[in-house]
TIDOBA-860203 format. One record per atom (N, C-alpha, C): y, x, z. Coordinates in steps of 0.2 Angstrom, whole numbers, plus 5000, padded with zeros to 4 digits. Each point is the difference from the previous one (the first is absolute). Example, Ala and Ser with C-alpha at 12.3 -4.5 7.8 and 13.67 -1.06 7.14 Angstrom:
<pts>
497250665039;500649965000;500650045000;500549984996;500650045001;500549965003;
</pts>
This chain:
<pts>
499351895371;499449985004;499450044999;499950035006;499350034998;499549984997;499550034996;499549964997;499050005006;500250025004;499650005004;500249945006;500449994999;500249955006;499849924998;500450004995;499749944997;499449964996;499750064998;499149995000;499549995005;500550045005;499649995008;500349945001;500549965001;500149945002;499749934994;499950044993;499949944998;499050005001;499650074999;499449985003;499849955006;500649985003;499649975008;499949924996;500350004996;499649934995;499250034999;499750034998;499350015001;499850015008;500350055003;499450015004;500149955007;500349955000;500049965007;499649954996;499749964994;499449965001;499650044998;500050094999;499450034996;499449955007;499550014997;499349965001;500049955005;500449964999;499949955005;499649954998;499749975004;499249974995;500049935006;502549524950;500250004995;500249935000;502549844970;500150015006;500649975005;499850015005;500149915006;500850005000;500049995007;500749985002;500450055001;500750015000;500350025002;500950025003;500450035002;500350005005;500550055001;500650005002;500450065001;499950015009;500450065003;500050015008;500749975002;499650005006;500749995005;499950035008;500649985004;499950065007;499949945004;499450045005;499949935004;499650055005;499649975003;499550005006;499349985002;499550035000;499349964997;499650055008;499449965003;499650035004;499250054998;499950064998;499450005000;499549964999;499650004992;499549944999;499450045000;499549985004;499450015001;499750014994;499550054997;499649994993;499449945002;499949974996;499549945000;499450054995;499449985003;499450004997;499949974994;500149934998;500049984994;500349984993;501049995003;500250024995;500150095000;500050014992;499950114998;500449984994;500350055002;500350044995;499750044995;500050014995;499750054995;500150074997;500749974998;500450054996;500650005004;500650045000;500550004998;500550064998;500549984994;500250064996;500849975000;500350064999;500949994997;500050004992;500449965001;500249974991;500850015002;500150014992;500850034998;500450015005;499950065001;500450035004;500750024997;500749995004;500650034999;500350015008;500750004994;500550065006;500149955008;500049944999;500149945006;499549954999;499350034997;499649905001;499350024999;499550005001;499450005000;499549934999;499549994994;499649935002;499350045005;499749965004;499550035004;499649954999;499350014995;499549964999;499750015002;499349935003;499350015005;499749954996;499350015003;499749954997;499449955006;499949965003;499649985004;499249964999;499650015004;499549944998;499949955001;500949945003;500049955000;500549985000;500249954997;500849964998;500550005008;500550024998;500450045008;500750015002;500249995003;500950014999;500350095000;500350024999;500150064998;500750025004;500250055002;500550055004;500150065002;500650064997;499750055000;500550045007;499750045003;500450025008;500150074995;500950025002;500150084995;500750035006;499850084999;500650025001;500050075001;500650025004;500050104994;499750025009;499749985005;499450025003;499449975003;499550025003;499449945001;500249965005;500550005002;500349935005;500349934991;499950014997;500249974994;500649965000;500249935003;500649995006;500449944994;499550004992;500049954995;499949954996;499749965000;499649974996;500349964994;499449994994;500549954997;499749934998;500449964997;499849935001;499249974999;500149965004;499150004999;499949944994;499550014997;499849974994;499549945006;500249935000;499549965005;499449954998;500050014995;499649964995;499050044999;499749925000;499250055000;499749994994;500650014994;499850004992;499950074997;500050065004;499850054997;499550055003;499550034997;499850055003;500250084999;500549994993;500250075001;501049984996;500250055006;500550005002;500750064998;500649984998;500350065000;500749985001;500350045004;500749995006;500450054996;500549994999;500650054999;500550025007;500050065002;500450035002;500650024997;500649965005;500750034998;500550045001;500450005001;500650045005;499750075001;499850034997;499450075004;500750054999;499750055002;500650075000;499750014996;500450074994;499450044994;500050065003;499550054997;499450045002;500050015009;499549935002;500049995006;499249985001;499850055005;499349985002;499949925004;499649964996;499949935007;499249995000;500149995009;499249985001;500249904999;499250014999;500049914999;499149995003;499949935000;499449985001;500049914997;499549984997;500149934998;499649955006;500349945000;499649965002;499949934997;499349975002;499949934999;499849965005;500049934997;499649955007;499749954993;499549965002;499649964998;500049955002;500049934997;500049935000;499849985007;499450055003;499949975005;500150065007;500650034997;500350055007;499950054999;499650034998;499650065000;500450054997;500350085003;500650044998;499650064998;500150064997;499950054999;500650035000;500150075000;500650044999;499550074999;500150044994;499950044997;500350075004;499750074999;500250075002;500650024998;500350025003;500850045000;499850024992;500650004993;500050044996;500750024999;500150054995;500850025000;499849974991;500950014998;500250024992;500750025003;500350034993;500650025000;500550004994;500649985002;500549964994;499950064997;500449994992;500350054996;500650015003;500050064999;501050014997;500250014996;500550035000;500650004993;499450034994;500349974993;499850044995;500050054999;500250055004;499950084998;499750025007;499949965004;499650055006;499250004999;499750075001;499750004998;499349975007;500350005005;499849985007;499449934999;500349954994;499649954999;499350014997;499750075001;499249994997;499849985007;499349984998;499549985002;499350025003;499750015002;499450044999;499749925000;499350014998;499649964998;499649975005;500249935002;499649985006;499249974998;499750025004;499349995002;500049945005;499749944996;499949955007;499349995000;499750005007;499249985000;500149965003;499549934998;499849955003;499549974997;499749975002;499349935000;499949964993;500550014996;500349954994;499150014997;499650014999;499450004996;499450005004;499950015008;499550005003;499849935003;499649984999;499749945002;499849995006;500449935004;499950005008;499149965000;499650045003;499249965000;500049985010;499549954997;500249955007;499050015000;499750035005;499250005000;499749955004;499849964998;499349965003;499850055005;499849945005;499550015008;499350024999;499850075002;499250004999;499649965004;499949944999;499749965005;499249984997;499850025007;499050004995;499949935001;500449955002;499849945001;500249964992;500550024996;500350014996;499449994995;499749964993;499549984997;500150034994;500950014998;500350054996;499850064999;500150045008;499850065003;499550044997;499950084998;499350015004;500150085002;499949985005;500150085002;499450044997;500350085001;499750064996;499850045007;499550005000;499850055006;499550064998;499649994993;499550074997;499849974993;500050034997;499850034995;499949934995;499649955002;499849934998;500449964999;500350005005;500749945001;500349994992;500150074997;500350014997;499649954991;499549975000;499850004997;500349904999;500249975003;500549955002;500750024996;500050054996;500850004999;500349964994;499649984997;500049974994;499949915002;499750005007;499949925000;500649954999;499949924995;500749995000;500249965006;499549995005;500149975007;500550045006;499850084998;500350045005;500550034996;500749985004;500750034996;500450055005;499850015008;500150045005;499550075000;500250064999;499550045003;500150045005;499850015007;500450045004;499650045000;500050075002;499850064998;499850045008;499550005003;500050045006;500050074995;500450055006;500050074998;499450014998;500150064998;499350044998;499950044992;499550024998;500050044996;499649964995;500249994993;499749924998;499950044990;500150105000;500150034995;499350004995;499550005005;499150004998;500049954994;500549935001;499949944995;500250014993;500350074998;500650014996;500349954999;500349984993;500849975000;499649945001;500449965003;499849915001;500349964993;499549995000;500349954992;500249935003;500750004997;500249955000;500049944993;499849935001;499949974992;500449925002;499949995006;500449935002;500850005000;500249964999;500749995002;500149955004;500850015002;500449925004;500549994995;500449965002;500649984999;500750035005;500549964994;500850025002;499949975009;499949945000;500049965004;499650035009;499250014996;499650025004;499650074998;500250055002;499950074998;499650015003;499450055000;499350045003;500450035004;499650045006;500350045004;499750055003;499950085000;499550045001;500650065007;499949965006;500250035005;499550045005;500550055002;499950065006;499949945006;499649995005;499849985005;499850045006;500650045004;499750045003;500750005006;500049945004;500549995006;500750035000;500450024995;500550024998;500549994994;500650004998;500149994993;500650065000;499450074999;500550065000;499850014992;500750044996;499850044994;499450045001;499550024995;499450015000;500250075003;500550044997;500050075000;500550015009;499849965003;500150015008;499449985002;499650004999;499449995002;499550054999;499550025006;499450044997;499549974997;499450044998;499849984994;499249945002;500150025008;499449955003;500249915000;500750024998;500549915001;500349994992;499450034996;500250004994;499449964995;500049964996;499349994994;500250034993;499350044999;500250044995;499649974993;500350004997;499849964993;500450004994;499649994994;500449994993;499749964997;500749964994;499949934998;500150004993;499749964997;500050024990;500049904998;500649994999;500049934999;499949994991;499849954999;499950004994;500049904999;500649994997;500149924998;500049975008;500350055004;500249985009;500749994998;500349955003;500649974999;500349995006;500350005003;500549985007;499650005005;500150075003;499750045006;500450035003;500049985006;500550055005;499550045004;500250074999;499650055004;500550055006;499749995004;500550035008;499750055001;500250035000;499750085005;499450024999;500050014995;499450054995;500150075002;499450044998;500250055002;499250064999;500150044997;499550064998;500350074998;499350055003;500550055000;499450074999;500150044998;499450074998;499849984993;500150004996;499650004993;500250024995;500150095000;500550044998;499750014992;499149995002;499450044993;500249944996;499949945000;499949944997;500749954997;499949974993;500749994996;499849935003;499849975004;500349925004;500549995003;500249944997;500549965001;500049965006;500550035003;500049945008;500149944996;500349994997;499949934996;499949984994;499949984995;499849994995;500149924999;500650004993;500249935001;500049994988;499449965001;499849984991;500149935001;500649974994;500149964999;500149955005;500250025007;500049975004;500949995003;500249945001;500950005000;500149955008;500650025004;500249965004;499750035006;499850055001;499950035006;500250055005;500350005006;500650055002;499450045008;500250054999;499650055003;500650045007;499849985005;500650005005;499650045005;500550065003;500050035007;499450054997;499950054998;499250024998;500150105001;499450025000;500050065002;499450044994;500250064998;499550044996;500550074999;499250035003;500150065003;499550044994;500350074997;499550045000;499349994994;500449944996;499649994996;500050024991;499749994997;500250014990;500849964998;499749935001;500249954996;500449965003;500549965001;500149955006;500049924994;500649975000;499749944997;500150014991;499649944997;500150044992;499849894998;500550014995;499949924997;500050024991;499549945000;500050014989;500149944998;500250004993;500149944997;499949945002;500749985001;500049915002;499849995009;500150065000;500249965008;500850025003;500349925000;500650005002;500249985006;500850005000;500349955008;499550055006;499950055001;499650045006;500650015005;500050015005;500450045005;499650035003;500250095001;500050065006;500550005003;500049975007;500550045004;499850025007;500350045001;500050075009;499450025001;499750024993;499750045000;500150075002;499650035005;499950075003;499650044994;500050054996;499550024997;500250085000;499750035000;500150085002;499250044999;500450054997;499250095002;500350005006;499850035005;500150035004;499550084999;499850014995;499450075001;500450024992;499950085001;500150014993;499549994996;500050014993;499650004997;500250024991;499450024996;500450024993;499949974996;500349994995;500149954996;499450014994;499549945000;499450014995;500149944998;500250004991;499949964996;500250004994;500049984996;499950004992;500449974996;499549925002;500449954995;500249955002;499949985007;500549935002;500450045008;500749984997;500450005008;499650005006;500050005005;499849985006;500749985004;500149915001;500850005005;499749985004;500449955005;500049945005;499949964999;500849994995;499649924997;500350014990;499549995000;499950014992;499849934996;500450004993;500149944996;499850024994;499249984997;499750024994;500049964995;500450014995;499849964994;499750074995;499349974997;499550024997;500149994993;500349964997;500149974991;500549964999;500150014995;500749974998;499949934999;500749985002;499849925002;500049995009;499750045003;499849995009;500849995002;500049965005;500549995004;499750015008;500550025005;500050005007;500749975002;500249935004;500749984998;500249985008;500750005003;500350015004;499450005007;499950095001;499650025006;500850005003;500050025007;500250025005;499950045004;500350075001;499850035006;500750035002;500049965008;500450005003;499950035007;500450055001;500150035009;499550025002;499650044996;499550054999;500250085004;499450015003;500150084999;499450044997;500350054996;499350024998;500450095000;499450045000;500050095002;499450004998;500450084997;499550024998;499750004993;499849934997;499549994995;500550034994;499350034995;500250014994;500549974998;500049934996;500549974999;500149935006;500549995003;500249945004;499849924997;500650014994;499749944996;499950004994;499849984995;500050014994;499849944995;500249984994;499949964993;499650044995;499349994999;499950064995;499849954994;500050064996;499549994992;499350024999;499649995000;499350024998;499849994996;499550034996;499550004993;500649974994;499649944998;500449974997;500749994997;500349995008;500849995001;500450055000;499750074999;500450074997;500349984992;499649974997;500249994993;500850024999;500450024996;500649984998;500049924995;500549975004;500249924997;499549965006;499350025003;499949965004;500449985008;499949935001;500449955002;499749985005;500350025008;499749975009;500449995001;500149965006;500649965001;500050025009;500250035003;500149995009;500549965001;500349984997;500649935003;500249985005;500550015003;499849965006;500150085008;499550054998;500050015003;500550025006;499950025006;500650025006;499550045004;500450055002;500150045003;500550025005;500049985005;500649995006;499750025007;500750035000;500050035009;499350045000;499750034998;499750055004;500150074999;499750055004;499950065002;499550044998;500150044992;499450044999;500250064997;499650045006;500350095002;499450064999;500050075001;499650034999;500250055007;499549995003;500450035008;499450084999;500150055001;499950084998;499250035002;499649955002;499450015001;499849994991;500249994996;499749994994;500350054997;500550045001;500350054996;499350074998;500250044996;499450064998;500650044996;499650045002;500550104994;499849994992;499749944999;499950004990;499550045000;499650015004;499350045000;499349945002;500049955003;499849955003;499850015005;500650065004;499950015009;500649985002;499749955004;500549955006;500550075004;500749964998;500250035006;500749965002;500249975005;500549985002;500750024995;500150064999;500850054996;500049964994;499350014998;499949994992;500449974996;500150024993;500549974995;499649954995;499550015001;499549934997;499549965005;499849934995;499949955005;499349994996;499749955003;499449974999;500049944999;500549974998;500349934999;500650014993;500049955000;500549974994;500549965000;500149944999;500549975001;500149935006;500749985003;499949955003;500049934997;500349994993;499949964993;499950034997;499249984994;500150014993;499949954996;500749984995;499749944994;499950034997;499249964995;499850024994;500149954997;500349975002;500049914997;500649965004;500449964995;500449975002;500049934998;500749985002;499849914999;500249984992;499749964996;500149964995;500549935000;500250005006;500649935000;500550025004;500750004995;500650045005;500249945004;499749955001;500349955005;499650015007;499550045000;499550025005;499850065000;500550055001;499850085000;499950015006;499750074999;499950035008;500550035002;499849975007;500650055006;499550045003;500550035000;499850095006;500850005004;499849985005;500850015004;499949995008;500450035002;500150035009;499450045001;499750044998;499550035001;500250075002;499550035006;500150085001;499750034995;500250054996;499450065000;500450065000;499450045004;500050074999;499650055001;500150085000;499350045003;499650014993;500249994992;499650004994;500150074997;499450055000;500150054998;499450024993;500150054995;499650004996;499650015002;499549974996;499350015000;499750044999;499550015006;499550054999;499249994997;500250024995;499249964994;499650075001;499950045004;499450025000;499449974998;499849955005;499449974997;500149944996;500649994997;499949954996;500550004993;499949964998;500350024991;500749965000;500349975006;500649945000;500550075001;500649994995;500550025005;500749954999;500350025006;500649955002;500350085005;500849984996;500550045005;500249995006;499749965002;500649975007;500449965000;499849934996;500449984998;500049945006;500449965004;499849955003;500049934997;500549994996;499749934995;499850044991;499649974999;500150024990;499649934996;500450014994;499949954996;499950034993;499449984998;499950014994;499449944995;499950014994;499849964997;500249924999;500650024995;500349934999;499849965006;500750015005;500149955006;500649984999;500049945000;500649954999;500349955006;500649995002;500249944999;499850005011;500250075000;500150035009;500550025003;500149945007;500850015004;499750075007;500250044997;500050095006;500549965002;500049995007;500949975004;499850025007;500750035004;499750025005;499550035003;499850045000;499550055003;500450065000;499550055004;500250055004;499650054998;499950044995;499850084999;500350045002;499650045005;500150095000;499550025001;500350075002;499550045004;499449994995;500250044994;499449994995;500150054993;499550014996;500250084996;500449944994;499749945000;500649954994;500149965002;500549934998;500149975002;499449924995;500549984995;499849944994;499950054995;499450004998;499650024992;500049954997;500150004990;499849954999;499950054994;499250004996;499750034997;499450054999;499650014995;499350025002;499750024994;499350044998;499950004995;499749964996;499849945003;499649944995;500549965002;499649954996;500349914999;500349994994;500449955003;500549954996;500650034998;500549984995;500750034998;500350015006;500249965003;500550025006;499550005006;500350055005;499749985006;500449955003;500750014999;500549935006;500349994996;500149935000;500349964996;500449925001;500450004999;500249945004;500249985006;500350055005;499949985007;500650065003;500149985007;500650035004;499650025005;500750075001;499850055006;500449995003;500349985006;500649965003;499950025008;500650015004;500150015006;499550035003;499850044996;499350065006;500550065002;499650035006;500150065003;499450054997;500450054998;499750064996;500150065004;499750035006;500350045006;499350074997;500450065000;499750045003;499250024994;500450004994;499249994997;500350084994;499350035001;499950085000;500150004992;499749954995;500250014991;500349944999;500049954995;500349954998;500049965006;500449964998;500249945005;499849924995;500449984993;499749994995;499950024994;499350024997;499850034994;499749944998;500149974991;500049974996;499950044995;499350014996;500250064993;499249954997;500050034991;499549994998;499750064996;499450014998;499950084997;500250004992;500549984997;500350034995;499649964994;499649975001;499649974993;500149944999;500650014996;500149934999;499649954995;500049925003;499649965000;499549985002;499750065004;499550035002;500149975010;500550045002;500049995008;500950035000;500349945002;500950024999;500050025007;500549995002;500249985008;500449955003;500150005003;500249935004;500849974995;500049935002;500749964996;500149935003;500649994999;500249945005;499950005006;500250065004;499950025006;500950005003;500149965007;500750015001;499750035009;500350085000;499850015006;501349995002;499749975006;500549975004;500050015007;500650005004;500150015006;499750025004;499750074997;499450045004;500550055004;499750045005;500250055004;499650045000;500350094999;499650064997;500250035003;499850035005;500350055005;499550075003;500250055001;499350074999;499850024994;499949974997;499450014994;500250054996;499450045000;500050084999;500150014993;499749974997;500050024991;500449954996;499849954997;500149954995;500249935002;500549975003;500249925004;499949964993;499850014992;499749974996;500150044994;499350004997;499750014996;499849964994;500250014994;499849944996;499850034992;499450014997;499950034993;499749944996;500449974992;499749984997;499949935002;500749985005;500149925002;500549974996;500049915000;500449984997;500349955004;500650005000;500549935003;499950025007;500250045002;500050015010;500650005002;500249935008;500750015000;500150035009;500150075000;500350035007;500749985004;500049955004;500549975002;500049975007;500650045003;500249985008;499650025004;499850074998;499650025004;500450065004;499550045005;500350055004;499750074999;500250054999;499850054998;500350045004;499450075004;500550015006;499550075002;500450075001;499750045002;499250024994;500050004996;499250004993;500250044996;499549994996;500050044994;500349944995;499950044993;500449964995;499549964997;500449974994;499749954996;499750024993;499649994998;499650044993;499949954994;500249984996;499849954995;499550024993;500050065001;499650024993;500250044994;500850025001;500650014997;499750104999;499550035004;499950084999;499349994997;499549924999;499450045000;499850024992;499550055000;500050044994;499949974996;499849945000;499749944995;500849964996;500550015004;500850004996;500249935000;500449984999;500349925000;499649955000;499650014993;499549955001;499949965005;499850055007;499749955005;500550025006;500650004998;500550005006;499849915002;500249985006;499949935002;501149964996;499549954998;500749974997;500149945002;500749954996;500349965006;500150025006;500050045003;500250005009;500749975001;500149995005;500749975000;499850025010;500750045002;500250035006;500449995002;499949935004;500849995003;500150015007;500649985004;500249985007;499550035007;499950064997;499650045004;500350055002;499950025008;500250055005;499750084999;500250055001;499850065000;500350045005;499550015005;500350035004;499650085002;500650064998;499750065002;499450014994;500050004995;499550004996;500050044996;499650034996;500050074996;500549974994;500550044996;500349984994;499750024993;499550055002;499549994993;499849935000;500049964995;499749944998;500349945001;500450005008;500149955003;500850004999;500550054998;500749995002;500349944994;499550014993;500449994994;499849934999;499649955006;499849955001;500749975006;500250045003;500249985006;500649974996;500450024998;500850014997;500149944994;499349954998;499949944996;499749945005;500449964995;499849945001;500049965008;500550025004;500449995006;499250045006;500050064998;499450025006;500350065002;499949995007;500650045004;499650085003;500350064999;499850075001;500250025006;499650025005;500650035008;499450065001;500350065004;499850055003;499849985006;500149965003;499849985011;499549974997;499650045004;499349985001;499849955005;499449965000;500049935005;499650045007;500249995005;500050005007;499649955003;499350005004;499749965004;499850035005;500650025004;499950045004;500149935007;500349955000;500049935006;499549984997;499549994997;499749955000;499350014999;499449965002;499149995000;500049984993;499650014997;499749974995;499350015002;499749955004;499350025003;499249944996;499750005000;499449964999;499450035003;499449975001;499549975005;499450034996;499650035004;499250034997;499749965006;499349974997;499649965006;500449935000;500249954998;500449955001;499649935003;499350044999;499949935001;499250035009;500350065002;499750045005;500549985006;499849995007;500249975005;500750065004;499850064995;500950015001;500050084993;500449944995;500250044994;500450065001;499850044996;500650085000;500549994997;500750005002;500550004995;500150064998;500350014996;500150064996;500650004999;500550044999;500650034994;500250024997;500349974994;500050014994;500650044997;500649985002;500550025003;500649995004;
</pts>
């Protein structure tokens, strides 16, 4: 069998839900006959994934936001022509079906459905999987599906600006504003306007779970901010401090390239979600410090659109930025979900400052998520390494689309980084500033623990995952999986894990299990590892790359070769035999020359997503 054939048949498991935008009952299939079910508005879906996959049976779990009967429609085309038996009962909200009888290595489309207690159906987007086959065909790999959906973004339901409303107070200039702390007034509607004169608006009152505050756009529409001109827009910035449950809708500021203000600014302040907003062209965008939890960002538009060069010293400048100051600070399950951000220095990032540099010092980001968004570097930011812009250029004015400097202290509540795009990260151009970063689009350094990397999509970038630096803590990663990402197309490592040699001092990463990834293009290094400990590379895809390096040539000698690794049930396709053959021929992981073909199929994603007609792109 060719080896191009059946990576292109088993990719269309990724690309027919790529970006389409939760155990209970269960069931085996049968043949039968079912009519087209309308999606309902309020029973949703959240998740759904394939569990143990074999040569004739698949489980297919979902998960719902309401107790539901469960059915799944399957077949080997989009007429499906199957279903199996339905689970009738409204005792679970998350569900899982086994399919029987399948043919092995056979592509099937499927789609889940539910009804609710009180009639109410949804039925879910076309998705494929595909059986295994026999033991020795090699046909049964995988590529690594990418699912996008809503699982972490919060449905917000806004209050009516009504001025007759006692609640209410509408914002029409400059004063209004001085009302924002009333605890009478819990609606603020916002006529357009430019509202910047006032600097950040402090916020000190809070609501409740029950009864939240509300700081909404009022301007006869309910379009995303970034479809809108700037006349149908209020421009302003907010610095909460002991504000507790605020919803804020369609925020939006933009030009403030000289000055390090924060579109937002959130002190010890928890339970606030920040929805639909727009920032343009500014330093900083949002930044939280010690003790303020439970936040949500999501579909956030945030972008440069102008060039500019990177001037600064001592603190990062991101989007949304997470400051623990001293040891001891915590920032505990933030959310930011189905963002876009371009451009900025770093997109997101967990940092250490003053204090919390220490080695042995202790912050905690717990909790945090990172999900479904989009952060890129599109070539107005590129420069020659001289700090003259130039579109060609092999360096950038930006840094990374994640950086941790800090990870979670509780492996029951670590952070996720997962379905995310990045790419477009090239090294830095530190003419005018003293930072350097190679291009890396995610890095992790200073003792970060206890983080799920799953699923996301890196390319088109000079690295892929860095983990290391030359300050901090012993380890930079620690405790945490690299699992089912796309690693396309990346000009030096894809994964590098090293520490500089001083032992005791700063090791390198351990208790790392990088899993079911896919590496395909990648020019240099698909991993890289100096001076790590216990690393397991398993059932992953290797394809068309450079080789693997563990530490075994560097001058410094065994010492710091990376030890424990264990390399198992991994695919090599086409791949150089310096480094990689004497891995391929151990421990059931399979060597071939036929390189992988995507010559039938899109692998595309969206620039603008949240702009009234997105660019699709192709990836390949």
């Amino acid at each position: 069998m060719r080896v191009h054939f059946f990576i292109q048949r088993a990719i269309e498991f990724l690309l027919i839900s790529f970006f389409l935008a939760g155990c209970g009952g269960s069931s085996s299939s049968e043949k039968t006959t079912q009519p087209v079910i309308p999606t309902s508005n309020n029973l949703k879906i959240s998740s759904i994934e394939i569990q143990d996959r074999k040569q004739s049976s698949v489980i297919v779990k979902w998960e719902l936001n309401k107790y539901a009967t469960a059915q799944v429609e399957y077949g080997e085309t989009t007429n499906y022509g199957e279903f199996s038996i339905k689970e009738e009962s409204f005792n679970y909200k998350v569900h899982t079906i086994r399919l029987t009888n399948l043919s092995q290595n056979t592509l099937y489309y499927y789609r889940v459905i539910s009804e609710d207690s009180e009639g109410e159906k949804t039925v879910s987007e076309t998705k494929t999987f595909r059986t295994l086959g026999n033991n020795n065909d090699t046909s049964t790999i995988v590529i690594p599906e990418i699912v996008t959906n809503t699982k972490y973004q919060k449905d917000i339901s806004l209050p009516v600006c009504d001025a007759s409303n006692p609640q209410v107070q509408m914002i029409e200039d400059i004063s209004d504003w001085n009302f924002i702390n009333d605890p009478d007034k819990t609606i603020f509607c916002l006529s357009p306007g430019d509202y910047s004169s006032k600097g950040a608006i402090k916020l000190t009152a809070s609501g409740t779970a029950s009864e939240p505050r509300y700081i909404i756009l009022n301007n006869g529409n309910d379009k995303h901010p970034v479809q809108l001109n700037r006349t149908q827009l209020a421009k302003y910035r907010l610095n909460f401090t002991h504000a507790d449950y605020w919803i804020v809708d369609r925020q939006a500021y933009w030009e403030d390239t000289t000055a390090m203000h924060s579109f937002v600014q959130l002190n010890k302040s928890s339970h606030n979600i920040f929805n639909r907003g727009l920032l343009q062209d500014t330093a900083n965008g949002f930044t939280l410090y010690n003790g303020s939890h439970n936040n949500i960002i999501q579909k956030q538009h945030i972008e440069k659109t102008k060039w500019s060069v990177l001037k600064h010293n001592f603190e990062d400048l991101a989007a949304i930025n997470l400051k623990c100051q001293n040891n001891g600070e915590s920032i505990k399950n933030t959310i930011v979900v189905n963002n876009e951000i371009i451009n900025y220095v770093d997109a997101f990032q967990t940092v250490r400052l003053y204090g919390a540099y220490k080695i042995g010092s202790e912050i905690n980001f717990e909790g945090t998520i990172v999900f479904n968004n989009d952060m890129y570097v599109t070539n107005i930011m590129y420069s020659d390494g001289k700090g003259h812009s130039t579109t060609q250029g092999e360096r950038s004015f930006t840094e990374n689309a994640v950086d941790l400097k800090g990870g979670s202290s509780n492996p029951s509540n670590p952070i996720i980084v997962s379905n995310n795009r990045m790419w477009g990260y090239k090294t830095v151009d530190n003419t005018y500033s003293n930072i350097a970063d190679a291009g890396n689009a995610m890095v992790v350094h200073y003792d970060v623990r206890n983080v799920k990397i799953e699923n996301n999509i890196i390319f088109n970038s000079n690295n892929g995952l860095m983990g290391g630096g030359p300050l901090g803590n012993r380890y930079p990663l620690e405790d945490s999986v690299i699992k089912n990402n796309i690693f396309y197309n990346i000009k030096g490592n894809a994964i590098s894990l090293y520490g500089n040699g001083k032992e005791g001092v700063y090791d390198g990463a351990r208790n790392v299990d990088i899993i079911g990834n896919f590496f395909s293009k990648n020019k240099s290094k698909v991993i890289k590892l100096f001076n790590t400990n216990s690393i397991t590379i398993e059932n992953n895809i290797f394809s068309d790359s450079g080789s693997m390096w563990f530490g075994e040539t560097s001058a410094l000698g065994n010492k710091y070769r990376s030890s424990e690794l264990s390399i198992i049930n991994n695919h090599f396709y086409n791949m150089p035999k310096n480094g990689i053959a004497s891995y391929a021929i151990e421990e059931n992981n399979i060597n071939s020359n036929q390189s992988v073909s995507y010559s039938n199929y899109d692998l595309v994603y969206s620039m603008g997503k949240f702009k009234v007609s997105p660019k699709v792109v192709k990836l390949f």
